[in-house]
Backbone as JSON Lines, residues from 0, in Angstrom:
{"i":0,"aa":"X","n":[6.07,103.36,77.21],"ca":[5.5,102.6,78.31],"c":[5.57,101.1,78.01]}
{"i":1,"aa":"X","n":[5.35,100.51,76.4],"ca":[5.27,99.33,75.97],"c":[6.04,98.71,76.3]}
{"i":2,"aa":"X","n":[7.61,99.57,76.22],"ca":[9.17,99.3,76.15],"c":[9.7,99.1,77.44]}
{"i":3,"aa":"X","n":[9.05,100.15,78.41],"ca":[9.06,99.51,79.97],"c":[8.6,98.27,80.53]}
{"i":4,"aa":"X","n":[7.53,98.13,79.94],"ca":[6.8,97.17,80.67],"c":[7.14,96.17,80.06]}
{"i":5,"aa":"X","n":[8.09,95.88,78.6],"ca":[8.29,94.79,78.29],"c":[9.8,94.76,78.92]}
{"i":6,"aa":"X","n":[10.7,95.26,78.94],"ca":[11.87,95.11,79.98],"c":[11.1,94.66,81.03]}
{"i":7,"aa":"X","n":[10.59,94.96,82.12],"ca":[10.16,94.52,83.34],"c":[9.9,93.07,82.95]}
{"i":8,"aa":"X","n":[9.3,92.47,82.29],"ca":[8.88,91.11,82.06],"c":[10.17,90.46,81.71]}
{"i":9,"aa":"X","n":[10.54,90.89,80.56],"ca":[12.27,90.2,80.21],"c":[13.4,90.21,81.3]}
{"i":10,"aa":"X","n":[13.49,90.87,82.45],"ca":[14.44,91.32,83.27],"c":[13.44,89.93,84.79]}
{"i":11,"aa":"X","n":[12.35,89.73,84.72],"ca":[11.72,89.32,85.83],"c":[11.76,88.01,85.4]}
{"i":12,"aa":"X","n":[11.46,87.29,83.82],"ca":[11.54,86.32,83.85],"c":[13.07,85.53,83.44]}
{"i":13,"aa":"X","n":[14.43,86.6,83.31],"ca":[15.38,86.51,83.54],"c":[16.01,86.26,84.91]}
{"i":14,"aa":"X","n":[15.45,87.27,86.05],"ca":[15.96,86.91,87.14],"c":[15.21,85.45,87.59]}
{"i":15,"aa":"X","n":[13.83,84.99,87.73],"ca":[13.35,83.95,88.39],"c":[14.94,82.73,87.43]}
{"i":16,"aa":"X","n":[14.79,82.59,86.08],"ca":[15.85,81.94,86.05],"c":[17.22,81.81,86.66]}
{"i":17,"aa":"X","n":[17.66,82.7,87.01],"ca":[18.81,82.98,87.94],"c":[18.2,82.47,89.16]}
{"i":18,"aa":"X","n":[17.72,82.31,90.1],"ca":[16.99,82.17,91.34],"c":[16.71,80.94,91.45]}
{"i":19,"aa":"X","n":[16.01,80.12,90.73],"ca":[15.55,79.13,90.5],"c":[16.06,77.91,90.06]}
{"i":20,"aa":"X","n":[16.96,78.14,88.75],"ca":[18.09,76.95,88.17],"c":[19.67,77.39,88.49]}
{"i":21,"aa":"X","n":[19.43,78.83,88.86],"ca":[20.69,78.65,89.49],"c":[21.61,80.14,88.2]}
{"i":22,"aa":"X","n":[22.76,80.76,88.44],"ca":[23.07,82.03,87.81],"c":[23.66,81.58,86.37]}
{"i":23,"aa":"X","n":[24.12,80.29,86.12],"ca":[24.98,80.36,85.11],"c":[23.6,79.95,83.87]}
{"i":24,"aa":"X","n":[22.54,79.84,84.68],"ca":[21.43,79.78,83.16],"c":[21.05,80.87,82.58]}
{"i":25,"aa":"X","n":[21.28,82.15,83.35],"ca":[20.76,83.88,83.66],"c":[21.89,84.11,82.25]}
{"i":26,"aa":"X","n":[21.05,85.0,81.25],"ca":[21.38,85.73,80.57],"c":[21.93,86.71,80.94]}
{"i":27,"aa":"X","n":[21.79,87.44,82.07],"ca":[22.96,88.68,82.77],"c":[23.4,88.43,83.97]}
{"i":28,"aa":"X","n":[23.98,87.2,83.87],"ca":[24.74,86.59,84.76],"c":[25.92,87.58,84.84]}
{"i":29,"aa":"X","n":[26.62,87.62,83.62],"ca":[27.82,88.81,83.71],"c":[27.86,90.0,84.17]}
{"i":30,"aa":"X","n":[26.51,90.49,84.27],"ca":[26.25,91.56,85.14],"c":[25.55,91.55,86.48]}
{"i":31,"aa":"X","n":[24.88,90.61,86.99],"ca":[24.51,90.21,87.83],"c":[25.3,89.73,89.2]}
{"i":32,"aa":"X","n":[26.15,88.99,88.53],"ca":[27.61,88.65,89.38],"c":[28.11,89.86,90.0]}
{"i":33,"aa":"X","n":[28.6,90.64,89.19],"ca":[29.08,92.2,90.41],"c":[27.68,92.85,91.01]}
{"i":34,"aa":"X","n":[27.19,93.21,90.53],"ca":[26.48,94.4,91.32],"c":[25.69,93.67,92.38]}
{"i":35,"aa":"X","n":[25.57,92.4,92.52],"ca":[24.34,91.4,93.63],"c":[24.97,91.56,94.82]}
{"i":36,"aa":"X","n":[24.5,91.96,95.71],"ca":[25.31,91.7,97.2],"c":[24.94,90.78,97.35]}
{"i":37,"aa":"X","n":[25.47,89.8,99.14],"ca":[25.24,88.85,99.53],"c":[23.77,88.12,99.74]}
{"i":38,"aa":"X","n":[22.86,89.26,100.66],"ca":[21.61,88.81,100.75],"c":[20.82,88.44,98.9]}
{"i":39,"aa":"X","n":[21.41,89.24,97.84],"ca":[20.31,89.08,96.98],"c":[20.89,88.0,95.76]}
{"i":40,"aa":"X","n":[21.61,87.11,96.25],"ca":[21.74,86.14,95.2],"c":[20.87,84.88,95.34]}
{"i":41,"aa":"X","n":[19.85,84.79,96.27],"ca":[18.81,83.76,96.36],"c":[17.34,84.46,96.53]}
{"i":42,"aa":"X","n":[17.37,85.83,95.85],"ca":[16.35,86.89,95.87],"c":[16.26,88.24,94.51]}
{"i":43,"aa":"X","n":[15.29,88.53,94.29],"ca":[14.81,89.66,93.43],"c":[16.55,90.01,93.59]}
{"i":44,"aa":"X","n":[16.51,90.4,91.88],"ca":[17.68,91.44,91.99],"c":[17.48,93.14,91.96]}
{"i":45,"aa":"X","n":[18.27,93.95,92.41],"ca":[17.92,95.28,92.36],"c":[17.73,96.26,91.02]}
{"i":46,"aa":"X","n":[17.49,94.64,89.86],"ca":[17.51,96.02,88.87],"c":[15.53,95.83,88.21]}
{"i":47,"aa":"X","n":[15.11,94.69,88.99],"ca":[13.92,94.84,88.52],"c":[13.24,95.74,89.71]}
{"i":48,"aa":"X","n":[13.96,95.97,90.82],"ca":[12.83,97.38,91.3],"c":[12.88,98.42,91.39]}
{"i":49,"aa":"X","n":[14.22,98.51,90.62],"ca":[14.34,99.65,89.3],"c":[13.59,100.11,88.15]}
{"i":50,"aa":"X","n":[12.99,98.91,87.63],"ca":[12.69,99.36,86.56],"c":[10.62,99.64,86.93]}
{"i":51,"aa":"X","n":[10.61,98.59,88.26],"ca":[9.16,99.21,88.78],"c":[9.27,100.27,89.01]}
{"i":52,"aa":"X","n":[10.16,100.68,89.49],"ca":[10.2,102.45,89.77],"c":[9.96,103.12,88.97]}
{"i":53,"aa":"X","n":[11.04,103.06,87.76],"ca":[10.68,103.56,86.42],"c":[9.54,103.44,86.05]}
{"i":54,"aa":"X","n":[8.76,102.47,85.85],"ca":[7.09,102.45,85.26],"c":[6.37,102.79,85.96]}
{"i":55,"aa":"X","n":[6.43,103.02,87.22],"ca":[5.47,103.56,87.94],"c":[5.64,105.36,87.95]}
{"i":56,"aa":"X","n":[7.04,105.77,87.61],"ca":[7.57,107.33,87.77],"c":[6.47,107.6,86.09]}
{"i":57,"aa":"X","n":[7.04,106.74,85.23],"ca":[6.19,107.16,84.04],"c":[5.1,106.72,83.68]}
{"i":58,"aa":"X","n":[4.18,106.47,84.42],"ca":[2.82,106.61,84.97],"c":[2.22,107.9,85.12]}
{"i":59,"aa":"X","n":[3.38,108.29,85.99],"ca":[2.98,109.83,86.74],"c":[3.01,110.13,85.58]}
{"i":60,"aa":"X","n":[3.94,110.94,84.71],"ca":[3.86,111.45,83.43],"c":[2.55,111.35,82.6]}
{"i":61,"aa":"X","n":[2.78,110.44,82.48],"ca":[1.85,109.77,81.14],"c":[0.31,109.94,81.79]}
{"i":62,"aa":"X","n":[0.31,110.53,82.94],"ca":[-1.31,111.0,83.58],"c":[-1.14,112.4,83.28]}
{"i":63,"aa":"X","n":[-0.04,113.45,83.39],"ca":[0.26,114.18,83.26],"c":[0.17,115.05,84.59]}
{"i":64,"aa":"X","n":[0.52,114.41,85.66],"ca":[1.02,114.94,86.99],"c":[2.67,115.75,87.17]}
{"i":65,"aa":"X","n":[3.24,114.87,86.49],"ca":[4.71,115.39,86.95],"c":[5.47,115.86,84.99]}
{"i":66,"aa":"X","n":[6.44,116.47,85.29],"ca":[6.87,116.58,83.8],"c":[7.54,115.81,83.82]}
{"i":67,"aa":"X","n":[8.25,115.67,82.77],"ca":[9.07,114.26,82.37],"c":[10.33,114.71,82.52]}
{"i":68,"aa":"X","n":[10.82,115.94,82.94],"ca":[12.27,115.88,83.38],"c":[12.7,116.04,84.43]}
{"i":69,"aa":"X","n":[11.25,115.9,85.46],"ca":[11.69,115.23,86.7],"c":[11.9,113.81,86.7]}
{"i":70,"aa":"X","n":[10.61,112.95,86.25],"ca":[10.6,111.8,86.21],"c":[12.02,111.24,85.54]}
{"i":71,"aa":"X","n":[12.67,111.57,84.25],"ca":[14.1,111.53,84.08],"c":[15.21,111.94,85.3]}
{"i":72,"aa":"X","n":[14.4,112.98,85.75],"ca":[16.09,113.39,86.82],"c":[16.09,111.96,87.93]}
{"i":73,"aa":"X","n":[14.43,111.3,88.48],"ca":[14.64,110.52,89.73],"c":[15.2,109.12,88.94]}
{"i":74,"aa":"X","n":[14.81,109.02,87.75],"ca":[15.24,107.6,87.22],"c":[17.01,107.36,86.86]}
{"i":75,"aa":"X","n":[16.98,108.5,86.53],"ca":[19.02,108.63,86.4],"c":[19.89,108.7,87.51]}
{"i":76,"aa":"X","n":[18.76,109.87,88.88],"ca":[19.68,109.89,90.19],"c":[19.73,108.03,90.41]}
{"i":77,"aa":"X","n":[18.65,107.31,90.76],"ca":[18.28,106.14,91.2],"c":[19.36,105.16,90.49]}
{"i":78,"aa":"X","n":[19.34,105.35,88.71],"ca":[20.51,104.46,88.17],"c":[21.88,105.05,88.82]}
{"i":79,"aa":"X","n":[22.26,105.99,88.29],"ca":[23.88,106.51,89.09],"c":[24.13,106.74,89.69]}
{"i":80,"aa":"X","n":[23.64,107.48,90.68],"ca":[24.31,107.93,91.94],"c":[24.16,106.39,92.76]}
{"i":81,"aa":"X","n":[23.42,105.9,92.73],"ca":[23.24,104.66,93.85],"c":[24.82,103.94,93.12]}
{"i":82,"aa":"X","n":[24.52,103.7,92.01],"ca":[26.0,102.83,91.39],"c":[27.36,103.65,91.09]}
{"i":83,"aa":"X","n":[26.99,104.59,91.28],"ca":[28.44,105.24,91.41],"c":[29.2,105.58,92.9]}
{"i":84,"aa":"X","n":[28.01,105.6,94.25],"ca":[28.24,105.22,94.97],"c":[28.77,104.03,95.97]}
{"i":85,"aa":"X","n":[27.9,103.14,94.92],"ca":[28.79,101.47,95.65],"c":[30.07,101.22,94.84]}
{"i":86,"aa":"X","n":[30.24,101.55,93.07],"ca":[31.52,101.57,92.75],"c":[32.47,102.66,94.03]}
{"i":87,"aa":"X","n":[32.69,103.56,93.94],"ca":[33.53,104.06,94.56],"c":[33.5,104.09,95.72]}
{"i":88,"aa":"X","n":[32.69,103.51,96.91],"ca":[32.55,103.2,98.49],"c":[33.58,101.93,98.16]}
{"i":89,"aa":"X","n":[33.23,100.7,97.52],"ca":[34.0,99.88,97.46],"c":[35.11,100.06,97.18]}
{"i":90,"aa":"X","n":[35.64,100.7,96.16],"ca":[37.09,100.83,95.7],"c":[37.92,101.66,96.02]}
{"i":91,"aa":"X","n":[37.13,102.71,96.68],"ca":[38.35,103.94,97.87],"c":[37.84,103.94,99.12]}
{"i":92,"aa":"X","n":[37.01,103.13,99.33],"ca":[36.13,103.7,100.37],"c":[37.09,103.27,102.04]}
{"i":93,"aa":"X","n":[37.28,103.69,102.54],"ca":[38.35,103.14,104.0],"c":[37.33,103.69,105.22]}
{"i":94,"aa":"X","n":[37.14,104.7,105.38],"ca":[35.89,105.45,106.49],"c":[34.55,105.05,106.72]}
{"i":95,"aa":"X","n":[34.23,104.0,107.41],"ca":[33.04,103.06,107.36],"c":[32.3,103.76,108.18]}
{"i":96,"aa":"X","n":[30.83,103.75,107.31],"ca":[29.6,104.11,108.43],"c":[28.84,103.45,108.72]}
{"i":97,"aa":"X","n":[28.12,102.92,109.64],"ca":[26.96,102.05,109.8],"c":[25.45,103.05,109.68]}
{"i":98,"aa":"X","n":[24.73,102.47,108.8],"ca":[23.62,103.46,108.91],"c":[22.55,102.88,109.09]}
{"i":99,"aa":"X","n":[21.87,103.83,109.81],"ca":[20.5,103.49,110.68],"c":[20.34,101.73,109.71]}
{"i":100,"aa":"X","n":[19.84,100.8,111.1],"ca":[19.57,99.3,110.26],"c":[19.87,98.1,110.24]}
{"i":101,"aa":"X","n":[22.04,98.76,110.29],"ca":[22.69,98.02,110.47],"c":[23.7,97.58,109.21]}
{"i":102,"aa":"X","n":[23.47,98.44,107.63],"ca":[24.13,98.46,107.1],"c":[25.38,99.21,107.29]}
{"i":103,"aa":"X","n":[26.21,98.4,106.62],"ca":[27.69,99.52,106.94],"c":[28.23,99.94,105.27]}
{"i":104,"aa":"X","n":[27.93,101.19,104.85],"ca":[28.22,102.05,103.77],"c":[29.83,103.05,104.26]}
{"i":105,"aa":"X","n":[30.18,103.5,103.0],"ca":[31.53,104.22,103.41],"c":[31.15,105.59,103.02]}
{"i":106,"aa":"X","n":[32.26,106.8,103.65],"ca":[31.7,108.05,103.52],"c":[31.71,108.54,101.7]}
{"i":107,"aa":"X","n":[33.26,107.42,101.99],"ca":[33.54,107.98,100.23],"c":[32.55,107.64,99.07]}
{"i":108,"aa":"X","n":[31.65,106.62,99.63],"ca":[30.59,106.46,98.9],"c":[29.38,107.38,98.73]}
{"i":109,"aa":"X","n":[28.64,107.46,99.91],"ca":[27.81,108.7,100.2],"c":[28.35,109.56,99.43]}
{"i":110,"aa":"X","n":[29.65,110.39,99.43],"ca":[30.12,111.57,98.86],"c":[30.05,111.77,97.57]}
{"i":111,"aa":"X","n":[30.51,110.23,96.9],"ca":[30.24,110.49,95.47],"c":[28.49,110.29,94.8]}
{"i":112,"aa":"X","n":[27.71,109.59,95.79],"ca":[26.83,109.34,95.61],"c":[25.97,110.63,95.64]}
{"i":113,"aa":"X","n":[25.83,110.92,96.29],"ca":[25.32,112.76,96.72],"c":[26.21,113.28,95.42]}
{"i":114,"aa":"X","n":[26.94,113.59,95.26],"ca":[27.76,114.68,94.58],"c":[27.07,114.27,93.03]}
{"i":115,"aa":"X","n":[27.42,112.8,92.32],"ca":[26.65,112.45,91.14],"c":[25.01,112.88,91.08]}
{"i":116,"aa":"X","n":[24.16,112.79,92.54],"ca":[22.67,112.75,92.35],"c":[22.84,114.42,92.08]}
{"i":117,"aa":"X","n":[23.68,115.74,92.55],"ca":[23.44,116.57,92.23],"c":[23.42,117.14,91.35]}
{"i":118,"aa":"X","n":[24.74,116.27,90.65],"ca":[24.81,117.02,89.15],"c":[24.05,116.37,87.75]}
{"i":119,"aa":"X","n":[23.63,115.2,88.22],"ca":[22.04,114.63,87.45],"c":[21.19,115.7,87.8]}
{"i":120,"aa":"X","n":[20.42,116.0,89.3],"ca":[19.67,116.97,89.23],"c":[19.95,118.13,88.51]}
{"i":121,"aa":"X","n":[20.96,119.41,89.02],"ca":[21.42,120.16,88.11],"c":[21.42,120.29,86.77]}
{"i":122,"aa":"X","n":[22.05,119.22,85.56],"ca":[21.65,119.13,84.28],"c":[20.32,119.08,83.94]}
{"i":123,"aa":"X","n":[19.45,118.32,84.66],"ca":[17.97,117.91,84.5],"c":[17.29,119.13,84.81]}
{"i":124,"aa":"X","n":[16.58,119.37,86.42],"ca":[15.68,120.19,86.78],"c":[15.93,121.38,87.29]}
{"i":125,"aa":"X","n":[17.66,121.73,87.58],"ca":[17.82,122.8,87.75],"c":[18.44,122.71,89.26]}
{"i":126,"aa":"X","n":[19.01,124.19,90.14],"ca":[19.44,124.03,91.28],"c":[18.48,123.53,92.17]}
{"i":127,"aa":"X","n":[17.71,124.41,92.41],"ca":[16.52,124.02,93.58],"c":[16.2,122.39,93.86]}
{"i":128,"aa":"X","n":[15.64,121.98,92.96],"ca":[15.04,120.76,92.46],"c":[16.42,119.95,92.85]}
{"i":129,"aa":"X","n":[17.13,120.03,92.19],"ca":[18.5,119.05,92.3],"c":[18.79,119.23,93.95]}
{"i":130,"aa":"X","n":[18.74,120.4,94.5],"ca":[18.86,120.26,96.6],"c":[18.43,118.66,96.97]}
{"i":131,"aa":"X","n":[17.0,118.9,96.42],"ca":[15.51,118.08,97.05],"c":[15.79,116.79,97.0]}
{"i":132,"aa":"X","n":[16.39,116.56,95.31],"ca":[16.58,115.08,95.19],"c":[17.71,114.72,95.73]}
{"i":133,"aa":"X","n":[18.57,115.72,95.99],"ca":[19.64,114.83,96.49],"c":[19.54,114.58,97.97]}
{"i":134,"aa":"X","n":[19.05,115.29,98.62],"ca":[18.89,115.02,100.02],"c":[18.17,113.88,100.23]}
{"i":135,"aa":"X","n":[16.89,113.89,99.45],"ca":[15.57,112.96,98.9],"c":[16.68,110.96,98.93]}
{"i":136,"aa":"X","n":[17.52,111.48,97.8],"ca":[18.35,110.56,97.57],"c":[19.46,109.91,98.88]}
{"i":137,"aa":"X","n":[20.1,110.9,99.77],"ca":[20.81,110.45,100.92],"c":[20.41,110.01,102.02]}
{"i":138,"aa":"X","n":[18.82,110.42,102.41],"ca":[18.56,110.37,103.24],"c":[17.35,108.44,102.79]}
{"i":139,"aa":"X","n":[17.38,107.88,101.87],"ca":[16.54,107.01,101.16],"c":[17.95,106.64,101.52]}
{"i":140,"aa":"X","n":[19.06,106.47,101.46],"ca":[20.32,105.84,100.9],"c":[20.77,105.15,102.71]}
{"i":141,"aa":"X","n":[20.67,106.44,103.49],"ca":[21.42,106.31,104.64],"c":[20.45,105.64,105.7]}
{"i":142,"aa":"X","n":[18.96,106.22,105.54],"ca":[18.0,105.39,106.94],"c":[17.04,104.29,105.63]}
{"i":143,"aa":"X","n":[17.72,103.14,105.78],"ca":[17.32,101.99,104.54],"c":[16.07,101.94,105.34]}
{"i":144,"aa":"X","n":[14.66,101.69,104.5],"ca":[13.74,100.91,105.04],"c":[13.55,99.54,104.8]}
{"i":145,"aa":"X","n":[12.4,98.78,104.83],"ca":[11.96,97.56,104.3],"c":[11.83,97.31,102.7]}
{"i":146,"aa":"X","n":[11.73,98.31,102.18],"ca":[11.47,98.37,100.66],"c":[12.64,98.92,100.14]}
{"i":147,"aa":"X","n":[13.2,98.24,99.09],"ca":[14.49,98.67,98.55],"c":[14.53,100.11,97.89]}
{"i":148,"aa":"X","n":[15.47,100.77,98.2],"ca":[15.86,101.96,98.03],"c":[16.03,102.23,96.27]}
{"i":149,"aa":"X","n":[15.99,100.98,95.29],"ca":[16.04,100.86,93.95],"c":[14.64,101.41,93.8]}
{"i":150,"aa":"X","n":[14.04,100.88,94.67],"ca":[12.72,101.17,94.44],"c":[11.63,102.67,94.41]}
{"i":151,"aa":"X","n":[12.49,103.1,95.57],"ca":[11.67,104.21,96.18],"c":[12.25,105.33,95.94]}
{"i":152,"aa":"X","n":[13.49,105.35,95.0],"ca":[14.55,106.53,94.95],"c":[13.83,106.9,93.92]}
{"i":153,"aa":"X","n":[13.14,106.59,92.51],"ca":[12.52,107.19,91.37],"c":[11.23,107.34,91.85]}
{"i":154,"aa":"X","n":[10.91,106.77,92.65],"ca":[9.46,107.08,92.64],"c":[9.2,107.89,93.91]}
{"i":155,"aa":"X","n":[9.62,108.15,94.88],"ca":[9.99,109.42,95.66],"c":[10.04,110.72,95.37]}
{"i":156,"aa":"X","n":[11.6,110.28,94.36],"ca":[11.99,111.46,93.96],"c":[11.15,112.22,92.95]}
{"i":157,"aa":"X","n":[10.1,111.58,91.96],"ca":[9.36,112.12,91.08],"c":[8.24,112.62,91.71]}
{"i":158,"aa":"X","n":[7.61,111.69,92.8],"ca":[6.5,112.3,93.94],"c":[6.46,113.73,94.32]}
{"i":159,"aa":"X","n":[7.97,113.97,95.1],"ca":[8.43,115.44,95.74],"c":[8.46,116.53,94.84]}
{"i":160,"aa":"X","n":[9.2,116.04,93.78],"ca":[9.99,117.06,92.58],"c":[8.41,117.62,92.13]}
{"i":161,"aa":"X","n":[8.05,116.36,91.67],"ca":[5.96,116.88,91.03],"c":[5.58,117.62,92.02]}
{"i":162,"aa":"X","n":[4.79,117.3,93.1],"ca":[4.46,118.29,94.06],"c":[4.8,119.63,94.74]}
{"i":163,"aa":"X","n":[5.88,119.91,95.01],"ca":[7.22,120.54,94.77],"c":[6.98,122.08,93.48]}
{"i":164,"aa":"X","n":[6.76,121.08,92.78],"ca":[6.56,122.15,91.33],"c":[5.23,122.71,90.77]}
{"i":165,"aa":"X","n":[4.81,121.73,91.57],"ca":[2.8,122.2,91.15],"c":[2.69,123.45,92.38]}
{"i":166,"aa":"X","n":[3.17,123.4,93.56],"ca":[2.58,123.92,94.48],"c":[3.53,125.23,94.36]}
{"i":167,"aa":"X","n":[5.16,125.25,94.51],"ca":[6.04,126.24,94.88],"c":[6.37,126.64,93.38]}
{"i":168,"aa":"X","n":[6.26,126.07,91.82],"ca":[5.97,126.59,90.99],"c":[7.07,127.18,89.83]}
{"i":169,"aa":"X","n":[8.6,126.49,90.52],"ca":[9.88,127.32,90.28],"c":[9.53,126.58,88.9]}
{"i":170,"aa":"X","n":[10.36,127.19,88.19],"ca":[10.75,126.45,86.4],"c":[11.38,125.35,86.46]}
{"i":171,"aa":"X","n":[11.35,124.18,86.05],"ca":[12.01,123.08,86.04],"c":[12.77,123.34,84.88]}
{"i":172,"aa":"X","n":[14.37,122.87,84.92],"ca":[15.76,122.57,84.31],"c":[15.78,123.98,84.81]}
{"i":173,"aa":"X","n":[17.45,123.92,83.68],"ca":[18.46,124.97,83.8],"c":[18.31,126.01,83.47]}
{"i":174,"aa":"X","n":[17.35,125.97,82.21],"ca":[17.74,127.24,80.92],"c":[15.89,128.08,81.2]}
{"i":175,"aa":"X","n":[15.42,127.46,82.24],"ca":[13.69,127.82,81.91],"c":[14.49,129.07,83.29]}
């Protein structure tokens, strides 16, 4: 939790530098540069509400609400599938969708994006569980709200998966 919450501070008072004096003072400028879309280079970048996600998913844990290989499955769908989706929407992507909002995403993105969140779920919590998040995950992906989808994809997905498992009771992962 120490280790989270001290990333969150190093990553927040990294980005205000980027924001503020400008990207070439930003220590992950080199990474910052690709993954920033247009709106967020004079705004929060998407990897600190990532990592709120993360500390807030292992919260849940650490109360001992959810197990920790859900909270792992929503924090890995949230890192990869979202970025393996904009890598490959961008770089094969030709079939444009506009989704609910007004963003325009490609199918080939969605496809790999869904397809990666399943087989994170799958390794992690098992078939069932892996359905939930991935739908959990496309449907967070495709009708964007006001709150970034970095945000709400781990901490969603650990919400459902926990509840989900307390109430309907299946074994979480593969091998249980």
């Amino acid at each position: 939790m120490f280790g989270l919450i001290g990333a969150l501070f190093f990553m927040i008072i990294s980005d205000l530098i980027r924001v503020l004096w400008g990207p070439e003072y930003s220590m992950f400028n080199f990474l910052t540069k690709s993954i920033l879309r247009n709106k967020e280079y004079n705004a929060v970048g998407p990897q600190i509400y990532l990592v709120i996600g993360a500390v807030f998913s292992y919260l849940l844990y650490a109360v001992g609400w959810v197990d920790i290989m859900i909270v792992y499955s929503g924090l890995l769908i949230a890192c990869f599938s979202d970025a393996i989706a904009v890598l490959i929407g961008r770089r094969f992507g030709n079939h444009k969708v506009e989704c609910i909002g007004g963003e325009t995403k490609t199918i080939e993105g969605f496809i790999a994006g869904i397809a990666c969140s399943y087989i994170i779920g799958l390794l992690t919590v098992g078939p069932f569980y892996s359905i939930i998040a991935t739908l959990i995950f496309f449907l967070l992906d495709y009708f964007p709200l006001r709150v970034a989808d970095n945000i709400l994809n781990p901490i969603v997905i650990t919400i459902v998966l926990g509840l989900l498992s307390y109430f309907i009771g299946f074994p979480i992962g593969i091998y249980n």
